[in-house]
N, C-alpha and C positions, 0 to 999 in steps of 0.2 A: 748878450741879451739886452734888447732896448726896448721902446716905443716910438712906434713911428708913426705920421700923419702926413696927410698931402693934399693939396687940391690941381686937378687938372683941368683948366676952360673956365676956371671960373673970376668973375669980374673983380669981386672983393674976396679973392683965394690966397692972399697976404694974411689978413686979416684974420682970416677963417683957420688958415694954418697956423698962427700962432694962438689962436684960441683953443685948440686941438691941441698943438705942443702943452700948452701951461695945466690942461685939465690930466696930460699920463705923465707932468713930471715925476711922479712915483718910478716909473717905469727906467729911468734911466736919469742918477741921480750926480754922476760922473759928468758928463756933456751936453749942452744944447746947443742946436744950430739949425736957422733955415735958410736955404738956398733957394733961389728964386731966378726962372728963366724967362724971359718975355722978350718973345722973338717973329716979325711977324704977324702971324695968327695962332701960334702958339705960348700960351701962359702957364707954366707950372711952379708950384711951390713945395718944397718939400720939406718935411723939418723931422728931424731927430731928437731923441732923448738918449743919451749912451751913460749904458752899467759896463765896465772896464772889465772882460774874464777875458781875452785872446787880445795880445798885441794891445799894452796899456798907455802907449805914449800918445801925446794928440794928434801925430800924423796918421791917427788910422779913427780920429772922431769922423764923425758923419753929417747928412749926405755927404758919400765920396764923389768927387768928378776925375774925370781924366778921360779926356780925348775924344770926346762928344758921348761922354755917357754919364751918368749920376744915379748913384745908388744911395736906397733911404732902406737898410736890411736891420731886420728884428730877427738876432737869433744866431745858433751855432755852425757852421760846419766841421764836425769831424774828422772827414779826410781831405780837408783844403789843403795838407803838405804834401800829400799824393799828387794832386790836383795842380798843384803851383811849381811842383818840381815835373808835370807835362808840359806842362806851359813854358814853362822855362826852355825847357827843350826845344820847342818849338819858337822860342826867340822873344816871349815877351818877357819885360822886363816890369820889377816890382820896386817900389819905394814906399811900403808896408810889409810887416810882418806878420800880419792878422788875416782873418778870410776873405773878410769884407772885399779886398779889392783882386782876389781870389774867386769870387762870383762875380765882379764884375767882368772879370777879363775872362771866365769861363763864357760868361754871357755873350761877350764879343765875339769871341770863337766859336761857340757849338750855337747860340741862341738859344731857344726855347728847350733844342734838347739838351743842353747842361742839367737840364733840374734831373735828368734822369741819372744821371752821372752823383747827384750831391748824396751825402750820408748827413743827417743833422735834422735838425727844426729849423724852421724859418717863414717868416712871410716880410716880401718887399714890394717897392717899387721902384722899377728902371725907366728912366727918362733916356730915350732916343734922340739927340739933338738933331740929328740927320734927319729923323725921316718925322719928325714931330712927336711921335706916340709915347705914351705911357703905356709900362707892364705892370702888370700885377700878379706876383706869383704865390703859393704855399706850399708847405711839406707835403712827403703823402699820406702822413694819416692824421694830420689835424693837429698838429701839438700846437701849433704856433697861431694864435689869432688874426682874420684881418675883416674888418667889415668896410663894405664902402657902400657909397649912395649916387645915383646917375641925380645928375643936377646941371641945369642951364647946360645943356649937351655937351656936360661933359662929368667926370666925377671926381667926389671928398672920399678920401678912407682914411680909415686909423686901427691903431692896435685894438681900441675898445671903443664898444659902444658908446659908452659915456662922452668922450670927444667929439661924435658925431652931433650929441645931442646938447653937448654944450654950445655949438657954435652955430647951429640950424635948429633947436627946440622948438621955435615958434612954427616951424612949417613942417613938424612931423606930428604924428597922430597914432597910436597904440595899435597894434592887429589883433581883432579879439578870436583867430584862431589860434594864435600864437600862444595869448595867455590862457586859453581851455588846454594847450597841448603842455604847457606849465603846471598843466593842476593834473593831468593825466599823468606825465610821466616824471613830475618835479624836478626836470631840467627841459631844456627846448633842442630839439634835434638839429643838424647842419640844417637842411632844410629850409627853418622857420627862423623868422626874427622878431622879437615882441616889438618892433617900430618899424609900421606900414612902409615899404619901399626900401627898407633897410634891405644888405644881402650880405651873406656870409660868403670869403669867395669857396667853393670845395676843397676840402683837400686832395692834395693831386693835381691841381688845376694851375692853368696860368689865364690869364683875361690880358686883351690890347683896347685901349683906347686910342683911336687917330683924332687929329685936330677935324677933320668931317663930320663929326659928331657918330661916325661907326663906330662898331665896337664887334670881336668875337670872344670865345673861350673854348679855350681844348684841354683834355686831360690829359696828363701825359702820368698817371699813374693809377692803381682800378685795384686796390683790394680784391674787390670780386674775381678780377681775372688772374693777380698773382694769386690768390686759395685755388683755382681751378688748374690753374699749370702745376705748384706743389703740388694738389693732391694725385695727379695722375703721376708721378716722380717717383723717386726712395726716399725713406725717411732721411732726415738731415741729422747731423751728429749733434744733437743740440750742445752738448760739452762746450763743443770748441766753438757754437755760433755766438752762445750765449757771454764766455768767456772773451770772444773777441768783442762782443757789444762795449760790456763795461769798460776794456781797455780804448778803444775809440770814443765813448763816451767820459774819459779822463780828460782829457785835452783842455789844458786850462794855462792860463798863467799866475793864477790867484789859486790858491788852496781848498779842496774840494772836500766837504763835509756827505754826511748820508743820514736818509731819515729810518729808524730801526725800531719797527712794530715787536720785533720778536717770532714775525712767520714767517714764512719760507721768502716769501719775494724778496722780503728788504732783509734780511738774511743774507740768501745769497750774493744778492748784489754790494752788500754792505762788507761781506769777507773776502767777496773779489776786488773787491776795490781797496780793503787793506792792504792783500798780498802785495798789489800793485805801485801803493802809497802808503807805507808804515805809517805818517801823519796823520790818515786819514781817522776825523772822529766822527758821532755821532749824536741824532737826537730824538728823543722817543718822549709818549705823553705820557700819563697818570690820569684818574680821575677820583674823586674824594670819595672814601667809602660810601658814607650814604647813596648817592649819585648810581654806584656802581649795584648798590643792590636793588632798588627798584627797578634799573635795566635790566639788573640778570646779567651783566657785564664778566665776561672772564677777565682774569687780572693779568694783560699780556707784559705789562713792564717785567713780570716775574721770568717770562722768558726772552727779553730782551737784557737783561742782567745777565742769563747765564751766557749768553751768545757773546756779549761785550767781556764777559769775566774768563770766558775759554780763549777767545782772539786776541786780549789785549787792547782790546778800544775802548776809549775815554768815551763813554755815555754820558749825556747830558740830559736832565728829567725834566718835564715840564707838565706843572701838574693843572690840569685843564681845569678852572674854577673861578670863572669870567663873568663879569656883570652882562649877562648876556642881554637886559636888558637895554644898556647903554652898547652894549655888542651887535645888538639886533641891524639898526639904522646904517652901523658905518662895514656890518658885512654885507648890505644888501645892494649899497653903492657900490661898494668894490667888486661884485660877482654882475654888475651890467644886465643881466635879466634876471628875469625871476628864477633861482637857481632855487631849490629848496631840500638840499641836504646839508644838514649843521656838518658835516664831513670839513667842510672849508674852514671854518675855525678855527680847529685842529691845526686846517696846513697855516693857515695865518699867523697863530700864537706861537708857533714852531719855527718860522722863516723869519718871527718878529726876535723872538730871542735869538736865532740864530746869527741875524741881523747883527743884532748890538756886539754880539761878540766876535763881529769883524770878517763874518761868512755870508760870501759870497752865492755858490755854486754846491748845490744840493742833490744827491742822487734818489733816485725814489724807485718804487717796486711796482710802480704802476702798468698795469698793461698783461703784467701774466696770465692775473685772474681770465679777463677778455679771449685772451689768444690761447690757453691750453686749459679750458673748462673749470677753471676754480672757484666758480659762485656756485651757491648752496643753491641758487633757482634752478643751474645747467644740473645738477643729481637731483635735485628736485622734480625736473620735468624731466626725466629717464627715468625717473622713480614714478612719477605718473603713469606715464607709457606703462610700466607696468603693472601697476594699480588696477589700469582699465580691464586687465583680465579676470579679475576677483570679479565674483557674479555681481550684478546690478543690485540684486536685494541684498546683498551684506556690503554695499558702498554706499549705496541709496538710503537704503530701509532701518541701517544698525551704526555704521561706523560715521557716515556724515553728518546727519543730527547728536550723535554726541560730540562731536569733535567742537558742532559752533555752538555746545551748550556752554562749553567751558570756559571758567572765568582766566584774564589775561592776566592779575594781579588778586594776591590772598595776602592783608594785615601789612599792607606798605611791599608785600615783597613780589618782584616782577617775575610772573612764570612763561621762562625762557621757550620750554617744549610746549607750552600751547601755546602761544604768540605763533611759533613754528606748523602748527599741526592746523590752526586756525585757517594760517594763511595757505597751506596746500591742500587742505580741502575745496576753497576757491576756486582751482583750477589743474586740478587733477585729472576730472574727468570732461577734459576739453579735447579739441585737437590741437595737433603740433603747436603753431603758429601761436593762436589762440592762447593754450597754456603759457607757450613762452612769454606773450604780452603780457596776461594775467598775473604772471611770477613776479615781476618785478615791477610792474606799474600799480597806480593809485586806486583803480577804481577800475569797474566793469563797465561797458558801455551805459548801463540802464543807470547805475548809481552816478556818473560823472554826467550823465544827461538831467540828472534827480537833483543835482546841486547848482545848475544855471539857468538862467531866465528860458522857459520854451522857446523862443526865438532866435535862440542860440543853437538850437539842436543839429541841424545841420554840421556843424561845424566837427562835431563827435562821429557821426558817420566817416565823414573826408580823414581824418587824422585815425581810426582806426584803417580804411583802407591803405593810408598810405604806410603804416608798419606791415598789412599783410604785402602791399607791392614790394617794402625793401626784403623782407624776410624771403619771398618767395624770388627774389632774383637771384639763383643760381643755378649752377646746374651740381653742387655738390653731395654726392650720397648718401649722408649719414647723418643721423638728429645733433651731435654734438657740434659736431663744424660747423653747420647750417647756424644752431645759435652762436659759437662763438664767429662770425662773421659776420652777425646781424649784429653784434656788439662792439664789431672793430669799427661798424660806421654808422652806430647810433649811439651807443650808452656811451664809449670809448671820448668821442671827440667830445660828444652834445654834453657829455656830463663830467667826466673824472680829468680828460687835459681840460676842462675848459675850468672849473675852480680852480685844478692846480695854477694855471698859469695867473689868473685872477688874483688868487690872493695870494704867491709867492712876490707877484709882481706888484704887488701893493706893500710890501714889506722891503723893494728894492733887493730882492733875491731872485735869483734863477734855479729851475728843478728841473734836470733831466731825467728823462724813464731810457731806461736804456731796452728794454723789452717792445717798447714802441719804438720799434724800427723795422725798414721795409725786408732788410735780411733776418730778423727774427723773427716777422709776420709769416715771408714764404717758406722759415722752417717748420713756424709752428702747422703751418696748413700743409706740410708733409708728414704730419700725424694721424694717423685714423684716430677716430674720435673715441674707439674702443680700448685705445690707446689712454687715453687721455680720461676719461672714466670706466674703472673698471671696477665691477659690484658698488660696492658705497665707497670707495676711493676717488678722491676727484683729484685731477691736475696730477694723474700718476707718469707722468711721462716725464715732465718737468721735475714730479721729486724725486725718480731714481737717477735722473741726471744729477739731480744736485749732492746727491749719497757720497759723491768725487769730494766733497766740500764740508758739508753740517754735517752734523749727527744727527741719528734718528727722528729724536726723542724733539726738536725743532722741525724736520720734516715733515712726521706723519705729526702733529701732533692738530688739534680740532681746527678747524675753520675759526678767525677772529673778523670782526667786520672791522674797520677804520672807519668809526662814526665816534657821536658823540652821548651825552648822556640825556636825551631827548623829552625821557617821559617824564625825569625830574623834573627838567624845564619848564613843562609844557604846565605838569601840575604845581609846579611851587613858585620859582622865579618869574614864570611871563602869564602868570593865571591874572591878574590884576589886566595886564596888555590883551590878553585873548578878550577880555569884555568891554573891553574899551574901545581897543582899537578895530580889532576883527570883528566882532559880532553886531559891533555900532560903524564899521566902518563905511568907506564910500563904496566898496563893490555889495554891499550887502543893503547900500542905501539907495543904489540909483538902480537897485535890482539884476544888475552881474549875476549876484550871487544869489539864491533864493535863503533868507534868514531860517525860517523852521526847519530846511536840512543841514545848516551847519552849523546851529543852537543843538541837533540830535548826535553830530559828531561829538562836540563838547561835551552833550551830558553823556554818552555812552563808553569818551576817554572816563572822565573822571570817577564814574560808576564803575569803573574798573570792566564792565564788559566786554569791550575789543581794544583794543592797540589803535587809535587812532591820532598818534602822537605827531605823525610824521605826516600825516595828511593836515593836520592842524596846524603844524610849524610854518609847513608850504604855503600854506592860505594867508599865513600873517606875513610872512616876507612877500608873497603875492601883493596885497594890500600896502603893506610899507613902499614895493615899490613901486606901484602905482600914484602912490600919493605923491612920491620925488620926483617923476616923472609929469608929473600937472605943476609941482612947484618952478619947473623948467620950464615952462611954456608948452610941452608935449597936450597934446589933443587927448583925452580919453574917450575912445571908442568901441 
């Protein structure tokens, strides 16, 4: 796992690249190095950050070259001993032991169709000495970061934003669609990027740059089409897909630790990975009682003890109670746009201690929720859908006006089932699509048009259509699958790999999801989704699989979210920051923001009438980093 950066065609692309290098030395704390071709009419520069987990000696640091190629790769492959023992067969020969030059010489061989071949995360770029070009390739479902930017016809990419903007800040300028679809859905979808001209490359995708200043991209991998071949298949043994995940996701030469909430994902994965490696330990949060009663917080560490105390794993606690304060400014540099779930924190202080005590390589449970229906929105909207049958006058006329009479907090203590009852009143009685956007996003079109300068409105149209375009792109039969697929390429990349790699990677740690993988994606979509919720059971396909493994009483046991303690926050720790910074701030000054609806958020959190903790968090890291972003020379627009 590293940080990579590069510039191709461009004049002061030396320069540029080590300014890029020195802004993600977080990213790879092990090795630096830039390599530099100028040949011709071809200039490239590529440079490295390397974190040492496969093949640790420095004949496998980076950019690799060998025999007119050079590779600048972020990231694991899994079955590169499969892959290098083909190769071999076929007569080439290796002088590493690691992947890296495993994808390169795959790359020589198959080209562009190697990625189809790869198991792992990854995003790189290969310099073609031959024919001039620069590649650019990533995973297929987004684990792995890479943004780049078309310049002097040619382009800069890096692991992170930040790099980009470190090194060209004065000549980029904010996209105020990007930062309305921040406030909408408090992360930014593959899609969008909050810096005009910036591009995400897709996951799935490779892109070529020639020295002509052309350029194409092709996918060579489609969510959408592996869920539509699964679903018309037989179900997959999930047992043995899942079990084989985690053992291909071991592959280390460093010691591999796991993070253990106490629910099923990180569970399973954390007991598979014992059987696998007796060594293997763990690390799980806490938060301070107070904290935990005004969220309504269930106390998961209690079941993360019994999981570590039945297996034998060394749990490690970390008990989340952070000047979030002084916390604010350096999680919102490290998350590169406006990300706004305090969730990161969490992985931050967990990969920071994990850090110090000498761990490297992190397993995490991410991805199940997404791929086999286990958010409380996916039964929530099946639970609608059937809502809508109840006559209109006892939804309309009786149970929906009482539901938003009710208060969200009574005498400091947070009431968890109407937080809950509040928010699926909302979008109960929508359709499909609709409801599903409603579930888990910020605001309804009218109230997210209600809170930005009228001149911005526009912009809420276009960004609602385009969730109804991704949603509506399939041809698959059933409400569950439909949304977990609208989640493997929206919430999945745009929000949960994109903190995690964020802020493990700012701690000098790696986290693999082993469930985010393309052989678990086309399992899970050989599930009928009836499968996969059945009555108020969610993720029932994945927990009788797992029955092989845990006990019950961790299986079934409630829905926990991995968040953090939010409404404390909002009202005790950053109340001072909310009036200062936010409600006097620059989006509320230069009129971004319209001040009297988001003075009505504040009073209606703190009057205890709705939950509006998490809309108000977002707005101030919004703000925060807006503000980092004009200290850079960045345009706000």
């Amino acid at each position: 796992m590293c940080g990579i950066a590069g510039c191709y065609q461009q004049h002061d692309g030396r320069a540029l690249a080590q300014t890029m290098s020195d802004r993600i030395a977080h990213r790879g704390p092990d090795a630096d190095r830039i390599y530099s071709y100028e040949d011709g009419d071809v200039h490239a520069h590529l440079a490295h950050r390397r974190l040492s987990i496969i093949d640790l000696s420095s004949e496998a640091d980076q950019p690799l070259s060998k025999r007119g190629l050079t590779i600048c790769y972020n990231g694991e492959l899994y079955n590169y001993k499969e892959l290098r023992a083909e190769l071999s067969k076929a007569g080439v020969g290796f002088r590493t032991n690691g992947d890296t030059e495993v994808v390169l010489e795959a790359w020589r061989r198959w080209g562009p169709d190697a990625l189809k071949r790869f198991r792992g995360m990854f995003a790189f770029a290969m310099l073609d000495e031959e024919s001039g070009s620069m590649y650019l390739a990533r995973d297929p479902l987004g684990i792995k970061p890479l943004y780049f930017l078309r310049r002097q016809g040619g382009v800069i990419f890096a692991s992170e934003l930040k790099a980009l903007v470190s090194a060209v800040g004065s000549e980029l300028r904010t996209e105020p669609g990007a930062l309305i679809a921040s406030m909408l859905y408090y992360w930014l979808p593959e899609q969008r990027c909050a810096i005009d001209g910036v591009e995400k490359l897709p996951p799935g995708s490779w892109a070529e740059f020639r020295p002509d200043g052309g350029s194409r991209h092709e996918m060579y991998w489609r969510v959408t089409d592996v869920a539509t071949e699964a679903a018309a298949g037989p179900p997959a043994d999930l047992r043995q897909v899942i079990e084989e995940s985690v053992a291909a996701h071991m592959v280390a030469d460093v010691p591999v630790s796991t993070f253990l909430s106490g629910g099923l994902d990180s569970s399973l994965v954390t007991v598979l990975a014992k059987q696998m490696d007796p060594s293997v330990d763990s690390y799980t949060i806490t938060f301070r009682s107070q904290d935990q009663k005004l969220e309504a917080m269930p106390d998961d560490a209690i079941y993360a003890r019994k999981v570590a105390q039945q297996f034998g794993i060394d749990l490690h606690e970390i008990e989340i109670a952070p000047d979030v304060v002084e916390l604010l400014p350096r999680i919102v540099d490290i998350l590169d746009e406006p990300i706004g779930d305090p969730a990161a924190i969490n992985t931050l202080l967990m990969c920071d201690t994990a850090r110090d005590a000498g761990v490297k390589v992190l397993l995490s449970g991410m991805g199940a929720d997404e791929l086999f229906g286990g958010y409380r929105k996916h039964l929530a909207c099946v639970m609608g859908a059937q809502y809508q049958k109840l006559p209109g006058v006892l939804r309309n006329g009786l149970i929906g006006p009482t539901v938003r009479r009710l208060p969200v907090t009574v005498n400091g203590r947070g009431l968890r089932y109407a937080r809950w009852a509040k928010r699926f009143e909302t979008f109960a009685n929508l359709s499909e699509e609709t409801a599903f956007r409603r579930s888990y996003t910020m605001y309804d079109g009218d109230q997210l048009a209600g809170l930005i300068n009228p001149d911005l409105d526009p912009y809420v149209g276009k960004l609602l259509a385009e969730h109804s375009d991704i949603y509506h792109d399939t041809t698959l039969d059933d409400h569950v699958n439909r949304m977990c697929l609208a989640d493997s390429r929206m919430f999945l990349p745009g929000l949960n790999l994109a903190y995690t790699d964020r802020s493990s990677m700012a701690a000098s740690t790696e986290v693999r999801t082993p469930f985010v993988d393309p052989i678990v994606a086309r399992a899970a979509f050989s599930i009928p989704g009836s499968d996969k919720i059945h009555r108020r059971v969610s993720k029932l396909a994945l927990k009788k699989a797992a029955e092989a493994w845990l006990p019950k009483e961790i299986i079934y046991r409630p829905k926990a979210s991995f968040s953090a303690p939010l409404r404390a926050w909002i009202r005790n720790d950053l109340r001072e920051l909310v009036d200062d910074v936010l409600l006097r701030g620059e989006l509320v000054g230069s009129g971004f923001l319209r001040q009297d609806a988001v003075q009505k958020l504040v009073d209606d959190e703190r009057a205890g009438r709705e939950d509006y903790s998490k809309q108000i968090w977002q707005l101030l890291t919004l703000e925060t980093w807006t503000r980092n972003m004009r200290s850079l020379g960045v345009t706000i627009s």
